[in-house]
C-alpha positions as a Markdown table, in Angstrom:
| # | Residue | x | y | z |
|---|---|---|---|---|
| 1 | Unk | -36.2 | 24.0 | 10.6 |
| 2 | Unk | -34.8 | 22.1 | 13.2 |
| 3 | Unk | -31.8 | 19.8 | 12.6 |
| 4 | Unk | -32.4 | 16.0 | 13.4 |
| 5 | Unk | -29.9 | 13.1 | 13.5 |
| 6 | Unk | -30.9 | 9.7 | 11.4 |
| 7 | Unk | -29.5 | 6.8 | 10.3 |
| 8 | Unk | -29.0 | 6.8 | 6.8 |
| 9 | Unk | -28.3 | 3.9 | 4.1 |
| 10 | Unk | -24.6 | 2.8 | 5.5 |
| 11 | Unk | -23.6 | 0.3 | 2.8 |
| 12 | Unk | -20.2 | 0.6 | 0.6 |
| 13 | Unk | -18.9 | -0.9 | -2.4 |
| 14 | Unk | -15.5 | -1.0 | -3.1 |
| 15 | Unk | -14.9 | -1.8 | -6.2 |
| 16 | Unk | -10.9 | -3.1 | -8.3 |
| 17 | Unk | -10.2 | -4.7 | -11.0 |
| 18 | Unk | -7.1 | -6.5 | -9.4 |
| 19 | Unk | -7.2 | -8.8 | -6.2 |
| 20 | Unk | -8.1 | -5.4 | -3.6 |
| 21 | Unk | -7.0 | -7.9 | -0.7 |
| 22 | Unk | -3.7 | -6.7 | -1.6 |
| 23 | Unk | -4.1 | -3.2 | -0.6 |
| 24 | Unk | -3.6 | -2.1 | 3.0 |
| 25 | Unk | -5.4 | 1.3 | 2.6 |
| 26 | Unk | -8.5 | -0.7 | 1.5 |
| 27 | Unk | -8.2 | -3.3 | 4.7 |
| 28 | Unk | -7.6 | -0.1 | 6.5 |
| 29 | Unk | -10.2 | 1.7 | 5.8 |
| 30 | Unk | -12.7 | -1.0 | 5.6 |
| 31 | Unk | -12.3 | -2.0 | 8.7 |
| 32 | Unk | -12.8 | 1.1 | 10.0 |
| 33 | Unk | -16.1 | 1.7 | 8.8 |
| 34 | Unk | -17.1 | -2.1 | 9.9 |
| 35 | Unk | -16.1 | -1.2 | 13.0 |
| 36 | Unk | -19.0 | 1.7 | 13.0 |
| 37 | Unk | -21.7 | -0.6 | 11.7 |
| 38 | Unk | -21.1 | 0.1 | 8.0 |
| 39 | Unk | -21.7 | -3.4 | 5.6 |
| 40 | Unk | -18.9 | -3.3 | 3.1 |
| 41 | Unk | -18.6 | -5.3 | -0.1 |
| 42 | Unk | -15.7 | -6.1 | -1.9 |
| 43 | Unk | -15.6 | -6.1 | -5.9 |
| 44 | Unk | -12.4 | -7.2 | -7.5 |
| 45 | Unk | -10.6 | -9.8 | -9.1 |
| 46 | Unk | -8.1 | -12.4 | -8.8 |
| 47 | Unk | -4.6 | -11.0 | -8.7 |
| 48 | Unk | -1.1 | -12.5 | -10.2 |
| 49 | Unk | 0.8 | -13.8 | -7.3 |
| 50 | Unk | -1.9 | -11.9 | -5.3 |
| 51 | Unk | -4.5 | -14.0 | -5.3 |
| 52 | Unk | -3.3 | -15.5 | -1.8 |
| 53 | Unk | -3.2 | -12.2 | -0.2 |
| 54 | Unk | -6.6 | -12.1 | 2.2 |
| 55 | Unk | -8.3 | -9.4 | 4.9 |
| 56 | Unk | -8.7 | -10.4 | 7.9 |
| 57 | Unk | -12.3 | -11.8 | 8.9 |
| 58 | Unk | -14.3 | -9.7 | 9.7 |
| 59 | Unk | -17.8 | -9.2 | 10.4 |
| 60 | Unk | -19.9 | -6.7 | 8.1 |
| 61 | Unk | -17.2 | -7.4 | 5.7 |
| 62 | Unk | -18.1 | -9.3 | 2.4 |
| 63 | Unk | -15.1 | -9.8 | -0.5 |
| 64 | Unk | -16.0 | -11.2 | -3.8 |
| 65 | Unk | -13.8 | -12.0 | -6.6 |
| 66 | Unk | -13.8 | -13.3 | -9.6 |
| 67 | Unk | -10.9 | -15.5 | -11.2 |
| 68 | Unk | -7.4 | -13.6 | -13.0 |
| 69 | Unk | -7.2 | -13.1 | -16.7 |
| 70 | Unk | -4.0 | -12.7 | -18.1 |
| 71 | Unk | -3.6 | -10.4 | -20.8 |
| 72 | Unk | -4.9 | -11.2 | -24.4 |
| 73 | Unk | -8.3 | -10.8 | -26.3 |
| 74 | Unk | -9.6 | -12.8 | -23.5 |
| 75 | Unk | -8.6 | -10.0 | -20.8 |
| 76 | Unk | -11.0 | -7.8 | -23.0 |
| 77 | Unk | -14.0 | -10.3 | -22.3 |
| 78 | Unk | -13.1 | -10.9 | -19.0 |
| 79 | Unk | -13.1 | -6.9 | -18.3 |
| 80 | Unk | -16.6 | -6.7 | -19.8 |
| 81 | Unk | -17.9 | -9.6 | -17.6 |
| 82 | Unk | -16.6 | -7.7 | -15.0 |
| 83 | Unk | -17.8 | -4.4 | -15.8 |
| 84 | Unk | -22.2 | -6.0 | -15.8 |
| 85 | Unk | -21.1 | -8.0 | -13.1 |
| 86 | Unk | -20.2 | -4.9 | -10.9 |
| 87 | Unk | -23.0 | -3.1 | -12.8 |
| 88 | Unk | -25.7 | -5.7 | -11.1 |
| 89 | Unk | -24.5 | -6.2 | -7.6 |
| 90 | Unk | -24.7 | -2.5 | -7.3 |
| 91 | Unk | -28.1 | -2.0 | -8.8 |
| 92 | Unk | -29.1 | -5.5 | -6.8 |
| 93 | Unk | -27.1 | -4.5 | -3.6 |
| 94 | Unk | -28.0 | -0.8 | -3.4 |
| 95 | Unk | -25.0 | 0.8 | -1.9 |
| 96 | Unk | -24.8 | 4.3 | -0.3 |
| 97 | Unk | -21.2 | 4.6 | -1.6 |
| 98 | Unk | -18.8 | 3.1 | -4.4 |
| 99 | Unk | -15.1 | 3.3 | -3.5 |
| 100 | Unk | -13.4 | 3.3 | -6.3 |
| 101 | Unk | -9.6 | 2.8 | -5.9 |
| 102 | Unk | -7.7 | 1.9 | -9.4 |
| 103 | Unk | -8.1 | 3.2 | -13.4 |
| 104 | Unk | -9.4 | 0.4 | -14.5 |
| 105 | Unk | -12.7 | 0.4 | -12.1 |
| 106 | Unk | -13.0 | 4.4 | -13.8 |
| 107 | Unk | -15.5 | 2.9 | -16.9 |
| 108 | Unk | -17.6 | 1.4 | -14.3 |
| 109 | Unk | -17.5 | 4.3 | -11.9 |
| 110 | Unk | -18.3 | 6.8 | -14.5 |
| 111 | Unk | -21.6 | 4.7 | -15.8 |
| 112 | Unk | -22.7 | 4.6 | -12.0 |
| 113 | Unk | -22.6 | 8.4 | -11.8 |
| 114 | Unk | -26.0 | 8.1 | -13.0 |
| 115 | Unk | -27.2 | 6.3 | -10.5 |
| 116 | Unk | -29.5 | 8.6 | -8.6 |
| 117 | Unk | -28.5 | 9.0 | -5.3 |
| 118 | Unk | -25.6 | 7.2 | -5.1 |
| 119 | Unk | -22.6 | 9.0 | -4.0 |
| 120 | Unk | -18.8 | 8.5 | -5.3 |
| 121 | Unk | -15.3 | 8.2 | -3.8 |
| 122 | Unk | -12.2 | 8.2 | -5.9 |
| 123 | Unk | -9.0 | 6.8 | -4.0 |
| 124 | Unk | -6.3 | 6.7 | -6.4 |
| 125 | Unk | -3.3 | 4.6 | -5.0 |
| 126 | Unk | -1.1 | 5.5 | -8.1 |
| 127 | Unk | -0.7 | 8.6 | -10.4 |
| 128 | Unk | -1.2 | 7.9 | -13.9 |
| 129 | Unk | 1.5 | 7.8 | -16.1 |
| 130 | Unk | 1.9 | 10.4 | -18.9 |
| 131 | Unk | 2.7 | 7.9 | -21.7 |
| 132 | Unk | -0.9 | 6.1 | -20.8 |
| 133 | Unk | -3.0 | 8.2 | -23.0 |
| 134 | Unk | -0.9 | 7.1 | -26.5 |
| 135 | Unk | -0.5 | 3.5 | -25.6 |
| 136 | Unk | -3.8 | 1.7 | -26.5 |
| 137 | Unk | -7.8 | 2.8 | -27.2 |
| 138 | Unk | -8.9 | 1.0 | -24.2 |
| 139 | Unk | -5.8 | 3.4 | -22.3 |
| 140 | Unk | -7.4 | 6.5 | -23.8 |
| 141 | Unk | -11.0 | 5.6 | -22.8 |
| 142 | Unk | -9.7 | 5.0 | -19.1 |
| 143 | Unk | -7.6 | 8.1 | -19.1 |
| 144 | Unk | -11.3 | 9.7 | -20.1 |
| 145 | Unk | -13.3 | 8.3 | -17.9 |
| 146 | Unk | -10.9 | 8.6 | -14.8 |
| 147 | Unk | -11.0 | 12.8 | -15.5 |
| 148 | Unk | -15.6 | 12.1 | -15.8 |
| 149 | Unk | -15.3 | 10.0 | -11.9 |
| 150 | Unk | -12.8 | 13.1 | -10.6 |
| 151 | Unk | -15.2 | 15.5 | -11.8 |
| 152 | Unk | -18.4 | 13.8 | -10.3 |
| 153 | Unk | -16.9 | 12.0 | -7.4 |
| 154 | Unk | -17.7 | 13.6 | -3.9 |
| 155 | Unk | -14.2 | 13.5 | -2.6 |
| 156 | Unk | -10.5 | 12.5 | -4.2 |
| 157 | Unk | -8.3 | 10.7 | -1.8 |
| 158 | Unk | -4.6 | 10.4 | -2.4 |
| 159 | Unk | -1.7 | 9.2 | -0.2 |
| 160 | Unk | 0.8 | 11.9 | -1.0 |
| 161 | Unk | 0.5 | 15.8 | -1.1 |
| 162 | Unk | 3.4 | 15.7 | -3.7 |
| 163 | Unk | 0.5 | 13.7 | -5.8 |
| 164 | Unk | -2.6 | 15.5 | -4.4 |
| 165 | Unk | -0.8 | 18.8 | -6.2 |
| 166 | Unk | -0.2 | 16.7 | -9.1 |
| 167 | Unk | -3.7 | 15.8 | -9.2 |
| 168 | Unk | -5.1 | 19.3 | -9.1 |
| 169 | Unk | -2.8 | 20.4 | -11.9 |
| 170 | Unk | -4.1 | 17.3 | -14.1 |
| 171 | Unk | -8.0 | 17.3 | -13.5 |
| 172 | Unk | -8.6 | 20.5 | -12.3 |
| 173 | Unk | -10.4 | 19.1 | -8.8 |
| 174 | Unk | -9.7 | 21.6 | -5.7 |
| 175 | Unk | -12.3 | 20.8 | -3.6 |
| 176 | Unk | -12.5 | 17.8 | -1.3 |
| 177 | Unk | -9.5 | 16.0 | -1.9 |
| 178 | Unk | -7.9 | 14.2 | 1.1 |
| 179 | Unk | -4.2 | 13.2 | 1.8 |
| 180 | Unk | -4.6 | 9.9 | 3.6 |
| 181 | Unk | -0.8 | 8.1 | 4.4 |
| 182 | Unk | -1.0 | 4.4 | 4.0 |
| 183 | Unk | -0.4 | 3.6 | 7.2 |
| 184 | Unk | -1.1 | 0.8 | 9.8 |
| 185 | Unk | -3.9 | 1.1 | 12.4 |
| 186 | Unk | -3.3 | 1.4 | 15.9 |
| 187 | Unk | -4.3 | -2.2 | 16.3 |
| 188 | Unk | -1.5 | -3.1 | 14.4 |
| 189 | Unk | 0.8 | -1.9 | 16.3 |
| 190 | Unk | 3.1 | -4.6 | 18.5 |
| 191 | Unk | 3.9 | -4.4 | 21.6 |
| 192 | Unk | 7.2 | -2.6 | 22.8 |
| 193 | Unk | 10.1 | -4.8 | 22.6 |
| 194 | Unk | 12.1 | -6.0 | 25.6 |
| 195 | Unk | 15.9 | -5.0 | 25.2 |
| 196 | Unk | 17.9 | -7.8 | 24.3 |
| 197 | Unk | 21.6 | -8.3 | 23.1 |
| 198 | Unk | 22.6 | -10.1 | 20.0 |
| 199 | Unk | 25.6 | -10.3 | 18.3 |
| 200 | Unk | 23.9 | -10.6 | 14.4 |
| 201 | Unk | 21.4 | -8.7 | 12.4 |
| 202 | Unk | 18.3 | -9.5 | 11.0 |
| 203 | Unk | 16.4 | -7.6 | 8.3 |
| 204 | Unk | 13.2 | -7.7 | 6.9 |
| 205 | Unk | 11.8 | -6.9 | 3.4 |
| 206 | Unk | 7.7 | -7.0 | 2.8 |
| 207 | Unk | 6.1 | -5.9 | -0.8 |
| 208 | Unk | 6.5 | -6.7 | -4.0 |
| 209 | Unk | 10.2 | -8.0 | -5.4 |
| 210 | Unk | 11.6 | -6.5 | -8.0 |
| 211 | Unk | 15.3 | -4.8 | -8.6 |
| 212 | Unk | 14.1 | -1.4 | -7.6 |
| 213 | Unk | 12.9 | -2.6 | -4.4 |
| 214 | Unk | 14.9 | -5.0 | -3.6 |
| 215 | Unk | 18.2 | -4.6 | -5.9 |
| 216 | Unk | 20.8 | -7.0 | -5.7 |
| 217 | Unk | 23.5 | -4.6 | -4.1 |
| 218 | Unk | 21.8 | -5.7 | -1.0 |
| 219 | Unk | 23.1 | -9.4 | -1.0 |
| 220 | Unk | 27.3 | -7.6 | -2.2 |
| 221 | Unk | 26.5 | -5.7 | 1.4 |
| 222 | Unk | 25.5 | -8.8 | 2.9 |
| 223 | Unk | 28.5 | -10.7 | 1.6 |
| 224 | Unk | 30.5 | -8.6 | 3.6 |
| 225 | Unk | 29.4 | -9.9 | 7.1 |
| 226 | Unk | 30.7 | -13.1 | 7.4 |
| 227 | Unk | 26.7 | -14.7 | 7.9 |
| 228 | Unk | 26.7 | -11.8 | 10.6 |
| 229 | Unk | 23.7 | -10.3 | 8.8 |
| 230 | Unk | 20.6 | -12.5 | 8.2 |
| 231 | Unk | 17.8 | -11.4 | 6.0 |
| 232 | Unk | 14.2 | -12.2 | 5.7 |
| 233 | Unk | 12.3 | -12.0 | 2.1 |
| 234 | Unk | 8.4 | -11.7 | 2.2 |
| 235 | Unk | 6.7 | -11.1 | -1.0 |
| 236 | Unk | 5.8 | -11.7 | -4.7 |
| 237 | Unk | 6.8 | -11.2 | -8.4 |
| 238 | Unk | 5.0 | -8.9 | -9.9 |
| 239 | Unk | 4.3 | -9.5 | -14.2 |
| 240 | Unk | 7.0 | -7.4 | -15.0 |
| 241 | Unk | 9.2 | -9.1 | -12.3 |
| 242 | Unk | 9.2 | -13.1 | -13.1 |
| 243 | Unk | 12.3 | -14.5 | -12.9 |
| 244 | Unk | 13.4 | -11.8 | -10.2 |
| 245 | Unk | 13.6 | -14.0 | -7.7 |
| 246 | Unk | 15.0 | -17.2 | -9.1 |
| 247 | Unk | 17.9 | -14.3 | -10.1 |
| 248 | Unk | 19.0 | -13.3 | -6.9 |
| 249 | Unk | 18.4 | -16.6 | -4.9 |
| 250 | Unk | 21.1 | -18.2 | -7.7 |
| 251 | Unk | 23.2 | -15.1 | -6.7 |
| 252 | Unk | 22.8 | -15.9 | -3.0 |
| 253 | Unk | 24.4 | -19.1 | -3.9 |
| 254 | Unk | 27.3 | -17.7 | -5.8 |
| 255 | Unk | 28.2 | -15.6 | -3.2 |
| 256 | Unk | 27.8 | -18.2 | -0.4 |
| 257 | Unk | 25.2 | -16.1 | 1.7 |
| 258 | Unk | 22.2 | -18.3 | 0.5 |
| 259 | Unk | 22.1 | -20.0 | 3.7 |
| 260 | Unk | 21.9 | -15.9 | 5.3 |
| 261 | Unk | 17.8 | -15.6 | 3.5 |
| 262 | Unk | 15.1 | -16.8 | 4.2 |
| 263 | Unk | 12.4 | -16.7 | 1.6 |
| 264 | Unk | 9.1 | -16.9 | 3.0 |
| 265 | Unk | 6.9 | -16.6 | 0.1 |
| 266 | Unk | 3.4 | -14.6 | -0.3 |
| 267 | Unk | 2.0 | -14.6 | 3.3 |
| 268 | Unk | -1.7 | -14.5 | 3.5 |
| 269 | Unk | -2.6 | -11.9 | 6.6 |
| 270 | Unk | -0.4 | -8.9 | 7.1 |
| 271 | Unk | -0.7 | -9.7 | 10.7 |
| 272 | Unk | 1.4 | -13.0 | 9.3 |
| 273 | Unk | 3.9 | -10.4 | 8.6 |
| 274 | Unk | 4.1 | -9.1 | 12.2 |
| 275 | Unk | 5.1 | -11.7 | 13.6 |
| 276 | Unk | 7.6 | -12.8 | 10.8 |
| 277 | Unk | 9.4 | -9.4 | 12.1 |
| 278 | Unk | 9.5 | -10.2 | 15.6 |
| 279 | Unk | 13.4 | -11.3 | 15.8 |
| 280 | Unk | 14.3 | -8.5 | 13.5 |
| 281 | Unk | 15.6 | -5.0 | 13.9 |
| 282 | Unk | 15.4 | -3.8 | 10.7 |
| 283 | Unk | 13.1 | -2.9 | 7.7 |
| 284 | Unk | 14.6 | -2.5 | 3.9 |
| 285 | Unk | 12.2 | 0.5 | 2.2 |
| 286 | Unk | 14.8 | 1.1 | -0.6 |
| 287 | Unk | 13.6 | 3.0 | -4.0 |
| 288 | Unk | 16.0 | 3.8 | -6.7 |
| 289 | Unk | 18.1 | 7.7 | -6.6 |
| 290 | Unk | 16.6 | 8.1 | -9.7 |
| 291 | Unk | 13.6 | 7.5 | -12.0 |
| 292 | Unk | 11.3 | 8.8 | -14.5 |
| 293 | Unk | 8.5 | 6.7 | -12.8 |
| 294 | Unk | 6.4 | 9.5 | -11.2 |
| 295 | Unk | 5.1 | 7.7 | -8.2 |
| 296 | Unk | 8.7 | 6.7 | -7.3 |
| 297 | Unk | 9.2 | 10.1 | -7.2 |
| 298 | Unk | 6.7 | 10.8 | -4.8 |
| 299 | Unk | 6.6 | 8.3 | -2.3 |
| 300 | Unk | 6.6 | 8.8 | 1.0 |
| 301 | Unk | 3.5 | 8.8 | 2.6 |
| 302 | Unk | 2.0 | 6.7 | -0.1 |
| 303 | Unk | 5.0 | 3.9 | 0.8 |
| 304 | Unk | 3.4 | 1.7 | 3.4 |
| 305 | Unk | 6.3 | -0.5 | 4.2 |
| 306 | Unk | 8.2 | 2.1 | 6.9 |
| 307 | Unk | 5.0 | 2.4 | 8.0 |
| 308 | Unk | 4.5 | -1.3 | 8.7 |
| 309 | Unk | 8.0 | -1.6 | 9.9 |
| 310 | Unk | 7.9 | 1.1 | 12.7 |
| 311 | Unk | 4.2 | -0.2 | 14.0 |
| 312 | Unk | 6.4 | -3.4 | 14.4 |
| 313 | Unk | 9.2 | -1.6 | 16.5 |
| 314 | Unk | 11.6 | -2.3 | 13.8 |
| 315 | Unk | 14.6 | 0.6 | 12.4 |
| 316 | Unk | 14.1 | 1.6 | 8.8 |
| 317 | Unk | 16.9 | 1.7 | 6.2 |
| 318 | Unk | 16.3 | 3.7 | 3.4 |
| 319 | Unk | 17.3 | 5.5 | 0.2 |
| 320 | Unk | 18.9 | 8.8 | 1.2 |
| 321 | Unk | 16.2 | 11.0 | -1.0 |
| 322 | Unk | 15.6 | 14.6 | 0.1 |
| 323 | Unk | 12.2 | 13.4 | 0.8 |
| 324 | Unk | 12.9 | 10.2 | 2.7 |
| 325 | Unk | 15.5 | 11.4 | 5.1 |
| 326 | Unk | 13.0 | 14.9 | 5.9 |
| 327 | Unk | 10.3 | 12.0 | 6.7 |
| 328 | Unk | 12.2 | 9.3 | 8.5 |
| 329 | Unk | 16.4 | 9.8 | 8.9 |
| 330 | Unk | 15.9 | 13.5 | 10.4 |
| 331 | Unk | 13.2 | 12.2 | 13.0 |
| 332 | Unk | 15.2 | 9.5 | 14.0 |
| 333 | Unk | 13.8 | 6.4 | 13.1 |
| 334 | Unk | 15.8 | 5.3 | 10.7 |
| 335 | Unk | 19.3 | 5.4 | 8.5 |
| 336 | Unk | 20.0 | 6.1 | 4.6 |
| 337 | Unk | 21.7 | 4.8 | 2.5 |
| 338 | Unk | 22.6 | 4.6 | -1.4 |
| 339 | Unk | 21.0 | 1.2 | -3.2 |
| 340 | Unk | 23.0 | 1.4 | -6.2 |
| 341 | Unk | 26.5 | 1.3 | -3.5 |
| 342 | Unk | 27.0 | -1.8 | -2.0 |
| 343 | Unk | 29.4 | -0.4 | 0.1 |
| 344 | Unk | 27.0 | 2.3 | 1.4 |
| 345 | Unk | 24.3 | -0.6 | 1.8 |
| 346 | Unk | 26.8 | -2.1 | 4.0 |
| 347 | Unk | 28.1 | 0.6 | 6.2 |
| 348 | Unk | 24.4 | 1.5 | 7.4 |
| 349 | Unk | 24.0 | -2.4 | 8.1 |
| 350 | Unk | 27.6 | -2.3 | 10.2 |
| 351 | Unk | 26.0 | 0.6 | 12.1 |
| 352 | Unk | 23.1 | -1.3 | 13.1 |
| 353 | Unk | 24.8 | -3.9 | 13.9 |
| 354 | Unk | 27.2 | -2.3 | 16.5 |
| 355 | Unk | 24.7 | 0.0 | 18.0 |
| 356 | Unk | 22.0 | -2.1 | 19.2 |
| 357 | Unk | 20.4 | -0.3 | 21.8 |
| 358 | Unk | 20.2 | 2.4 | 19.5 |
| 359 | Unk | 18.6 | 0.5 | 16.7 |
| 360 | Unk | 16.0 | -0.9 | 19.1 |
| 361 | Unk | 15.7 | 3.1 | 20.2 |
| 362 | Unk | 14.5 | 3.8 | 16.4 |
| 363 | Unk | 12.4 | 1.3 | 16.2 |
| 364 | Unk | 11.0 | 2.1 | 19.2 |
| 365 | Unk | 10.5 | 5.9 | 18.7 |
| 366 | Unk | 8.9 | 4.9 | 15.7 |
| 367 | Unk | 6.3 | 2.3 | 17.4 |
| 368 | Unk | 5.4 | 5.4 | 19.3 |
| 369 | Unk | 4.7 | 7.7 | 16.6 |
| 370 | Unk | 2.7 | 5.5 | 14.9 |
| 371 | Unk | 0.0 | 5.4 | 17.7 |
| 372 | Unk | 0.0 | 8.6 | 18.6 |
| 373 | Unk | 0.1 | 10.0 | 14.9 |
| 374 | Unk | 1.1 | 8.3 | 11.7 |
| 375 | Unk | -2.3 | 5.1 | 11.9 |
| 376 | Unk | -5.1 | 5.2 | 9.7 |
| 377 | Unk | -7.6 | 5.9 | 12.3 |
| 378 | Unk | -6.4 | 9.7 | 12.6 |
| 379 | Unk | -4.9 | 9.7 | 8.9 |
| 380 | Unk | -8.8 | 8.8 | 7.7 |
| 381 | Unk | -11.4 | 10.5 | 10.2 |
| 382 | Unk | -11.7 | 13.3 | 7.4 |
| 383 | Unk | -13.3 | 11.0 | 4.9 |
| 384 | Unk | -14.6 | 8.9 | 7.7 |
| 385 | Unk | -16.5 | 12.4 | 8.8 |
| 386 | Unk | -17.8 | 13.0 | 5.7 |
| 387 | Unk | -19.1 | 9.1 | 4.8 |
| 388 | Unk | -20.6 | 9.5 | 8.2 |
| 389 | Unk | -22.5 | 12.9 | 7.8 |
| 390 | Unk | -26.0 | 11.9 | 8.6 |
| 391 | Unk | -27.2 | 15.8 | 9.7 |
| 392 | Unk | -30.6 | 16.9 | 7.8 |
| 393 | Unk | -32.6 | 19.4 | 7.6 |
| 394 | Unk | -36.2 | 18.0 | 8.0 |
């Protein structure tokens, strides 16, 4: 029989129990598949000191949310209302495909499997932890249901082959898994800076702020430039982070380089963030030397903030990991250094700061490889392929 090209059911729900606003991959990708005519629909919640975080408006696009439940017997109703909530706007909706990107949408996902007809893709932005399956019932039955969606989904995405291995051990999947990077899309990319001379330096930190990501060794370094080093802070607490902030803010004070930050808060749009880098050179993508988390371990790739800070012509600093420098220091776009070692912290900053042009050469070199290899439109044309097939026999 011949083989004929039609147009086929393009509808997608994604579908997180956190706010899914705050996930670049998911803005990535979605507006992608806008772009191609697809009608997207966003199922998530609320987030803590997420909730702010939006997409982009976009046509085709349509987020809904309902409020944030802290933890507590009322979490455990709120996850049920969820669950039938999801449960009817996909039986009401009809969707072609459920993205489902976090453990906690795996329940769901694994009752939907018997949907007939309606296909499955598993994006899992972070590797289970080991010490999940003994911590709680409700852990277990994730943990359960997460290896039922693996097993049934049509394709696995993951945003690091040290993780996509990982994964295979674990579930057992070999077939259509996907290694998509979390990084920007070409759109995103700035413009190439015009030299200029200055005689300070100004960093930039994006993401979440906690002590592994932003540890305090960075304000000793800072200390150490006279108000020669300025620094930009964009970002939130996370629940295991409150108080983070109001910590190294009083420490700014004690050692007199308060006046050196800026604190800029949650910003809405990550295009928000572009232009909060445009009078910097630098981007802060530290991780601790060492940890027994295993997505620490296995970062880059998955890591979208050196991504972020190249599309926007900006230098990376990072932690010198086998791994990291391979990735970013050995290409050029970037220095390492030690976060634990202030002093290390602050001989990579003194570097920047007397080599100008050849910070702004990193950061351009960078900008480069972003467009012409390291952006989401090349990273996800795989899955976007196999979303797209619409060849039949007939």
């Amino acid at each position: 029989m011949p083989e004929k090209t039609i147009r086929i059911n393009q509808k997608i729900a994604y579908v997180q129990y956190t706010n899914p606003e705050s996930y670049s991959p998911l803005s990535q990708s979605s507006g992608l598949l806008a772009r191609k005519g697809w009608e997207v629909l966003f199922l998530g919640t609320a987030g803590f000191s997420i909730e702010m975080i939006r997409f982009p408006q976009r046509p085709h696009i349509i987020v809904k949310r309902i409020p944030f439940c802290p933890s507590g017997w009322r979490q455990k109703l709120h996850y049920l209302f969820f669950f039938l909530w999801v449960i009817f706007w996909v039986l009401w909706w009809r969707p072609r495909w459920i993205y489902a990107s976090d453990p906690l949408a795996c329940p769901i996902t694994a009752t939907l499997c018997f949907v007939p007809g309606l296909k499955i893709l598993y994006h899992e932005h972070d590797s289970p932890e080991k010490q999940q399956a003994t911590t709680s019932l409700f852990a277990r039955v994730v943990l359960w249901t997460r290896k039922r969606v693996v097993h049934f989904a049509d394709a696995c995405v993951l945003p690091n082959e040290q993780r996509v291995k990982l994964f295979m051990d674990t579930t057992g999947r070999t077939k259509k898994i996907f290694c998509v990077w979390n990084c920007p899309t070409k759109k995103e990319v700035v413009q190439s800076r015009s030299p200029a001379r200055q005689d300070n330096l100004k960093i930039i930190y994006q993401g979440s702020i906690n002590s592994a990501r932003l540890p305090e060794t960075v304000l000793y370094a800072m200390k150490q430039f006279s108000g020669k080093v300025r620094m930009k802070v964009i970002g939130y607490e996370t629940i295991g982070s409150r108080g983070y902030v109001r910590k190294i803010q009083e420490l700014s004070q004690t050692l007199g380089i308060s006046s050196s930050i800026e604190w800029l808060g949650t910003v809405p749009l990550r295009e928000d963030m572009r232009r909060s880098s445009s009078d910097c050179q630098v981007g802060l993508s530290l991780i601790p030397m060492k940890t027994s988390d295993i997505n620490l371990e296995r970062m880059p790739g998955a890591s979208g903030k050196p991504f972020d800070y190249m599309a926007c012509g900006l230098a990376v600093l990072t932690s010198d990991l086998p791994d990291w420098n391979k990735m970013y220091v050995g290409r050029g776009y970037g220095l390492a250094c030690n976060p634990e070692d202030p002093e290390s912290i602050a001989n990579a900053l003194r570097w920047f700061l007397e080599h100008p042009d050849e910070t702004r050469a990193m950061g351009e070199d960078g900008r480069q490889k972003i467009l012409t290899d390291w952006n989401y439109e090349k990273q996800f044309q795989p899955v976007l392929e196999l979303l797209e097939n619409r060849i039949v026999s007939i």
